[in-house]
C-alpha positions in Angstrom: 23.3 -67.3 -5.7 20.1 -64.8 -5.8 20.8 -61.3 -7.0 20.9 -58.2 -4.6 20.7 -55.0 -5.6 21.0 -51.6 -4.4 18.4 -49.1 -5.3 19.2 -45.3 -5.8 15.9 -43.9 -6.0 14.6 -40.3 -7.4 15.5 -37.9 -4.1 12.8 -35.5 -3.1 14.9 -33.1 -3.4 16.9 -31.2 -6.5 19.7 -32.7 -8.9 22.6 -32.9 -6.3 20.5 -35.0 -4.1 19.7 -37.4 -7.0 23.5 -37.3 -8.0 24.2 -38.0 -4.6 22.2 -40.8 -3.9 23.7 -42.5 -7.0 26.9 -42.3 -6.1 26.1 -43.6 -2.6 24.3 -46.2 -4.3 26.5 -47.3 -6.5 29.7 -47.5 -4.5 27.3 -50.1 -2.1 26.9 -52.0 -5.2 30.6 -52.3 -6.2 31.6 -52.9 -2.7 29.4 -55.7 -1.9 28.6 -57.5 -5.3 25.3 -55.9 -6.1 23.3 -55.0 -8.8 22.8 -51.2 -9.3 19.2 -50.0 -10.0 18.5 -46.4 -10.7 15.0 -45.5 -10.4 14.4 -41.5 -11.4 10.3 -42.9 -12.5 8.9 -40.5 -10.0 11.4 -37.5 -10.2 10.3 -33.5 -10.4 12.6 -34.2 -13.3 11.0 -36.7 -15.3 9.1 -35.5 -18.5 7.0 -38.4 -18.3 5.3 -38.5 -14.4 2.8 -41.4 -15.5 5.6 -43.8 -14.5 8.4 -44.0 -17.3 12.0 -43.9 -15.7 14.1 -40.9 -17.2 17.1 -41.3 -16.9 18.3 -42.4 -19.7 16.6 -39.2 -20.7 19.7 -37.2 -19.7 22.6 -39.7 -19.9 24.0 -42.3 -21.9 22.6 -46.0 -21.9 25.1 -48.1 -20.2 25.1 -52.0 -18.9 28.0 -51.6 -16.4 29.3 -48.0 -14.3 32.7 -48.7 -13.7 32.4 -52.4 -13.1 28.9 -52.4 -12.1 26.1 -54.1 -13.8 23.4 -51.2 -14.2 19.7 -51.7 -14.6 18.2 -48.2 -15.2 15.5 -48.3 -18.2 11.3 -48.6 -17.3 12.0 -52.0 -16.1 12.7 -50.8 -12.8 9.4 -51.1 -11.8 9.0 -54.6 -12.4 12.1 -55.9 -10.6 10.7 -58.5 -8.1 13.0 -57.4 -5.4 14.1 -59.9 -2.6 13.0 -59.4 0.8 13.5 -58.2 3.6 14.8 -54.9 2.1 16.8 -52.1 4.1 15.7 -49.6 5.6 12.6 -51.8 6.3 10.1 -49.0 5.5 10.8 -50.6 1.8 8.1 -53.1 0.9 7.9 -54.7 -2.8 4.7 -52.4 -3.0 6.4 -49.1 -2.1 9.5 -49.8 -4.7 7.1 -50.8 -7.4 5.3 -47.1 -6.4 6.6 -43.8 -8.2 6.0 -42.7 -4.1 9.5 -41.0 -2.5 9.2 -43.1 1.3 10.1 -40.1 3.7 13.3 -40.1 6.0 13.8 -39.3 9.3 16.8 -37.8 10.6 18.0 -41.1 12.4 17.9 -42.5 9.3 19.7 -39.9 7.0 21.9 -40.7 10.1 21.9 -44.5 9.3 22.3 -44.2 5.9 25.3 -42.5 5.6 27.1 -44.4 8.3 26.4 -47.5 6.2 27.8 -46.2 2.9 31.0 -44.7 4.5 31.7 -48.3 6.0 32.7 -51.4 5.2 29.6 -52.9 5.9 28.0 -55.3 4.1 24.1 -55.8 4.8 22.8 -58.9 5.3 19.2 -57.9 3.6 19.0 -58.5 -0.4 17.5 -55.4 -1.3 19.3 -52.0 -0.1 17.2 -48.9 -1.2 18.7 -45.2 -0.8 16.2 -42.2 -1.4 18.8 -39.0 -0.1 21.8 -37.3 -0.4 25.0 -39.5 1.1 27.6 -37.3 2.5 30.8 -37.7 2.5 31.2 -38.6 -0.6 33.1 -41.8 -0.8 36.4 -42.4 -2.0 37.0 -39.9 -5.0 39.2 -42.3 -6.9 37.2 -44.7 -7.3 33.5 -42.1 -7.7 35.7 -40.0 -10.3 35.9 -43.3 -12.4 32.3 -44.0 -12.1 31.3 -40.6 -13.0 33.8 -40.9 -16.5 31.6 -43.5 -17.2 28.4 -41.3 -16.6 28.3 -39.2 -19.9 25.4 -36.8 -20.4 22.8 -37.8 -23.7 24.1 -36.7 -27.2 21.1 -34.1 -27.2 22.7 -32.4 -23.8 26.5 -32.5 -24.8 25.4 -31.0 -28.3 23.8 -27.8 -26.4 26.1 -27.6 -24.2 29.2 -27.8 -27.3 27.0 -25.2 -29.2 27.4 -22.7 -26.4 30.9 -23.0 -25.5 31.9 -23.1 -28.4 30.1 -19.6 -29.0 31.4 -17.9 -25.8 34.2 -19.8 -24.4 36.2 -21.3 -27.1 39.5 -22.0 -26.6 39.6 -20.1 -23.7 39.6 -21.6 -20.0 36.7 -20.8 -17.7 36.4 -20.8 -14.3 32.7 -22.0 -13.1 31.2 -19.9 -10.1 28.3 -21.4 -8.7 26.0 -19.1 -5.9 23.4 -20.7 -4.6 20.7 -18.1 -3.6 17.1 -19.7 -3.3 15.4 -16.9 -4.6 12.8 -17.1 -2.1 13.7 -21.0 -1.2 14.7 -21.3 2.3 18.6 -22.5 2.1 19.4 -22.9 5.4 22.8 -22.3 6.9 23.4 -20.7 2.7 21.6 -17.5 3.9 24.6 -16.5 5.8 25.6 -15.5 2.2 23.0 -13.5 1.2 21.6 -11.7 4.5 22.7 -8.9 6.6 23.7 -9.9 10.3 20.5 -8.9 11.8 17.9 -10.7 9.5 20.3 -13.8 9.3 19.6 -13.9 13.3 15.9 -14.1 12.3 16.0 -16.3 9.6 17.9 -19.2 11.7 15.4 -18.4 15.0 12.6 -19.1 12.5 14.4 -22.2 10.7 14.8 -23.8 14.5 11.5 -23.8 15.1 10.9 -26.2 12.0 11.7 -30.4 11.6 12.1 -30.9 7.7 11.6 -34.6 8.8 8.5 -34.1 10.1 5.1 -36.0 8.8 3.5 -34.0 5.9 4.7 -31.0 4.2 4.1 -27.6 5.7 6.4 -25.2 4.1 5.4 -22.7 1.2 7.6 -25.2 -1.0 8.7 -29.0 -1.0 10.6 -29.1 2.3 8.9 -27.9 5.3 11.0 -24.9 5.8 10.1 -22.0 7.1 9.5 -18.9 4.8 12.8 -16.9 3.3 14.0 -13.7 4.2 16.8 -14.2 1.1 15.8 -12.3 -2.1 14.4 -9.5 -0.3 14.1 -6.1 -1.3 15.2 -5.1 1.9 18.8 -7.5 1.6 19.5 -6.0 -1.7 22.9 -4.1 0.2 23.7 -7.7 1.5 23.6 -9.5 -1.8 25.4 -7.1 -3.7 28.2 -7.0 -1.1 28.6 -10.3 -1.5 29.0 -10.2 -5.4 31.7 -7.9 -4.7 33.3 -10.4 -2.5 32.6 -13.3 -5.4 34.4 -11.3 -7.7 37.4 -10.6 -5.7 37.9 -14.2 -5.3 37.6 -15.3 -8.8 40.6 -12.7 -9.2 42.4 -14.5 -6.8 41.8 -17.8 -8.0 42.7 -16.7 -11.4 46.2 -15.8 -10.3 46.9 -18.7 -7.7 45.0 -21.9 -9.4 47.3 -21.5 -12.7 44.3 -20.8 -14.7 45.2 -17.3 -16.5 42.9 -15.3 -18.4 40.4 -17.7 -17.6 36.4 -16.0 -18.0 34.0 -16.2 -15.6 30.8 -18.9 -16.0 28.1 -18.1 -13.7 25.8 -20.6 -12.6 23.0 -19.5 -10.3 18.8 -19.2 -10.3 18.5 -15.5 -9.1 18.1 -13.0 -12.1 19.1 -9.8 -9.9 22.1 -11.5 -8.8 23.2 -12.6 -12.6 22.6 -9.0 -13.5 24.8 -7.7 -10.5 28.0 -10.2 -11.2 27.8 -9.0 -14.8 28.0 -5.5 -13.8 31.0 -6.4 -11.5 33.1 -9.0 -13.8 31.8 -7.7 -17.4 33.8 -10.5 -19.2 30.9 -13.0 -16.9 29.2 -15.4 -18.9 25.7 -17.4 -18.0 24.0 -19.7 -19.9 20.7 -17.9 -21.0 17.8 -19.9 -19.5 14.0 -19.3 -17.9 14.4 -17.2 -14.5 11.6 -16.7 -12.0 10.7 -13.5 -10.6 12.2 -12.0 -7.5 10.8 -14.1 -4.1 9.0 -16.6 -6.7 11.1 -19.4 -5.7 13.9 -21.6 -7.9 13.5 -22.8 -10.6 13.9 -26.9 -9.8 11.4 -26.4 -6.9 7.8 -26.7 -7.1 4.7 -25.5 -4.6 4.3 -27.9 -1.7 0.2 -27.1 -2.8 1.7 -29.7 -5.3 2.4 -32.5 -3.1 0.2 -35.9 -2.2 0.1 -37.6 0.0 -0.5 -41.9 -0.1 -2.4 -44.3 1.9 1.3 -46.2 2.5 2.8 -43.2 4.1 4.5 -42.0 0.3 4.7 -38.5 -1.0 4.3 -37.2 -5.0 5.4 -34.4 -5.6 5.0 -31.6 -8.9 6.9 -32.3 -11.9 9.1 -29.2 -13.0 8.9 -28.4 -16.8 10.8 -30.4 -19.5 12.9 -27.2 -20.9 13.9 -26.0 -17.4 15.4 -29.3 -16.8 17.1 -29.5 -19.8 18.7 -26.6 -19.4 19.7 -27.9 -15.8 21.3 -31.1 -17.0 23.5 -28.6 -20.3 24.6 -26.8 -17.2 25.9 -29.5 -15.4 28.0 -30.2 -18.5 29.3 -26.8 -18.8 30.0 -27.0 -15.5 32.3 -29.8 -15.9 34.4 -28.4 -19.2 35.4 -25.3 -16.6 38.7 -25.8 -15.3 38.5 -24.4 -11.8 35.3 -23.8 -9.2 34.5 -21.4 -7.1 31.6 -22.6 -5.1 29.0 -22.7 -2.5 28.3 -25.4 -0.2 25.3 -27.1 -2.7 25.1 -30.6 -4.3 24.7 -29.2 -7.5 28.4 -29.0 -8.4 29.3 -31.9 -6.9 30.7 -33.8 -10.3 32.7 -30.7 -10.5 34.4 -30.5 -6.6 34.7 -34.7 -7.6 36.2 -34.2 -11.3 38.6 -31.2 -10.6 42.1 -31.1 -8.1 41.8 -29.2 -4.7 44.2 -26.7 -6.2 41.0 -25.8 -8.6 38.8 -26.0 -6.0 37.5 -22.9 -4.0 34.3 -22.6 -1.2 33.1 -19.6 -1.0 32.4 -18.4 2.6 30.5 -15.8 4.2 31.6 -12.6 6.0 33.3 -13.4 9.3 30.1 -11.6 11.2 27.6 -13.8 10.2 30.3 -17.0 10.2 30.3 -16.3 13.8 26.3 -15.8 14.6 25.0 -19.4 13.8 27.5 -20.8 16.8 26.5 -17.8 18.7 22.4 -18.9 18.3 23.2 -22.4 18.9 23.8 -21.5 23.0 20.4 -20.1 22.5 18.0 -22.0 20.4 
């Protein structure tokens, strides 16, 4: 019988997607006998943009994830994949391309209705290029992602600086997602007072991420970002408070005592206000953009290309930041409970750890309510 495979391709956008797409990915594979091919050659993550695949720049070479035979080295590129592939904008020519094959929203809608099913499809070559969501079965994903270890070089940095701040001690990880100028969607009901959330979803309604091209002042076509204003500093630092006052709570009801607080977040105003609020808060020291300038995994859609095949290329961020991204991740992991916002960027974390050391973090109950209100509306 002729191999298939699944492909998990780079996402265009930021580590959760990629992590997301390989799960997806590779639960299609052990479900329906196929080989797993990760293909990361055209990532913003990828040191080496001329075409090397990276990554087994960041993890551990492996043959097999949890029962899966793996193919995930430069070779990628010459894989002379069986046709007809699905979704049928895959061609042998665009998966031998570093090019990222655009989606529309039917088929993000496809996509995930595929890997949440039993379904097995009758084309050879599957290729995924986006998040999946759900997740599927934790169970089985939490196995596959033992077997997913971060490169010696990542767990070293990462050992180095727990072992310097953390010790023996337990952590709990908070994770804010603020965009620092990035639109983030539905996520600015965090950050925004009620009035310029209003304006900020009015403005992301009138935009199609989907849509040909790229139109937005970064890589998504979203409209511009009222979040890391001057104006919403009130907003954000009323929400630290409220960050705060849950990790207190979660430190008495998750069983994790005199745990310390690990901050993970992009926005340098809003590390320096949770430090001010929980002075025990630790955060990995790292580069930081300037307020409004953007985050730091996202580059300038001035940055993109476009292909004659319909494919987009897109900037390539620099080799230290994502470094520091991927020692992160594993710092993430050693913490023992999560306190989170809704972003894929903890999502080994929200798989790894028990509900019970699990938290979302939600807006206030004003701004839960004005996205349904708008919806009537716009």
């Amino acid at each position: 019988m002729a191999d298939r495979y699944v492909v998990a391709r780079y996402c265009f956008g930021g580590i959760g997607d990629h992590l997301l797409c390989l799960v997806g990915a590779w639960w299609v594979a052990r479900r329906t006998g196929r080989i797993l091919v990760v293909d990361w050659r055209g990532s913003r993550f990828n040191p080496n943009p001329s075409g090397g695949n990276c990554f087994y720049t960041y993890f551990e070479r492996v043959s097999r994830l949890a029962g899966v035979e793996v193919i995930a080295d430069d070779s990628v590129g010459e894989i002379a994949f069986p046709s007809p592939m699905w979704p049928d904008k895959w061609t042998s020519a665009t998966l031998a391309s570093l090019d990222h094959m655009k989606h529309t929203s039917a088929e993000v809608s496809d996509v995930n209705r595929m890997v949440n099913s039993d379904q097995d499809i009758t084309q050879p070559t599957v290729v995924l290029n986006q998040w999946i969501e759900p997740v599927p079965p934790r169970d089985a994903v939490r196995n596959m992602l033992k077997d997913l270890r971060p490169a010696e070089s990542i767990r070293a940095r990462a050992q180095h600086f727990w072992d310097e701040q953390i010790a023996s001690k337990p952590a709990i990880a908070i994770h804010l997602r603020h965009g620092n100028g990035e639109n983030i969607g539905l996520r600015a009901a965090y950050w925004l007072g009620p009035v310029a959330l209003a304006r900020q979803l009015i403005m992301d309604a009138r935009n199609d991420i989907h849509k040909p091209g790229l139109f937005g002042r970064f890589s998504d076509n979203a409209a511009e970002s009222l979040v890391g204003a001057p104006s919403q500093a009130g907003a954000e630092r009323r929400f630290c408070r409220r960050v705060a006052a849950s990790f207190r709570s979660m430190s008495r009801t998750s069983g994790v005592v005199n745990a310390i607080p690990f901050l993970f977040c992009d926005s340098a105003q809003i590390i320096e206000i949770m430090k001010e609020i929980l002075p025990t808060l630790v955060a990995c020291p790292k580069r930081l953009q300037n307020r409004g300038d953007g985050p730091l995994h996202q580059f300038d859609a001035s940055a993109v290309r476009h292909s004659a095949n319909g494919g987009v290329r897109g900037g390539t961020i620099a080799n230290e930041i994502t470094q520091e991204m991927f020692v992160e991740l594993e710092l993430m992991r050693r913490c023992a409970a999560l306190l989170y916002m809704d972003s894929g960027f903890s999502i080994v974390s929200r798989i790894m750890l028990e509900d019970s050391r699990l938290s979302l973090l939600k807006p206030n109950i004003v701004n839960r309510y004005i996205p349904k209100i708008l919806r009537r509306f716009i």
